[in-house]
C-alpha positions in Angstrom: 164.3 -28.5 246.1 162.3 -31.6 247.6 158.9 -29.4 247.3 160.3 -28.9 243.1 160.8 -32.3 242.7 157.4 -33.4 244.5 155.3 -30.7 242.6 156.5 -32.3 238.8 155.9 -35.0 240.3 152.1 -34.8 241.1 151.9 -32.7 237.8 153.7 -35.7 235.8 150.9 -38.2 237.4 148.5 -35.7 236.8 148.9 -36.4 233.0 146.1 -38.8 231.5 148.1 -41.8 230.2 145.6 -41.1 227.3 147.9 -38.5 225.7 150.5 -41.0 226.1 149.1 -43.7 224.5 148.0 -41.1 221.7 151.7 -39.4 221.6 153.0 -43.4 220.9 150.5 -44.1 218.8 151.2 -41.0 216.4 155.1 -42.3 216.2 153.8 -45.7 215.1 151.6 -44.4 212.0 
C-alpha cells in the first residue's frame, strides 16, 4: 500500500504546475 501511495505521489509532482495554472485559469474566463 505505501509503494501505491508513494508512486501517485511522484506521478502527482510529476505534473507541470503549468496545466494547473492553465486548468484555473480556464475556470476564471
Amino acid at each position: 500500500m505505501r509503494n501505491k501511495m508513494n508512486m501517485k505521489n511522484k506521478t502527482h509532482k510529476c505534473v507541470p504546475r503549468n496545466s494547473q495554472i492553465n486548468l484555473s485559469a480556464q475556470k476564471f474566463e
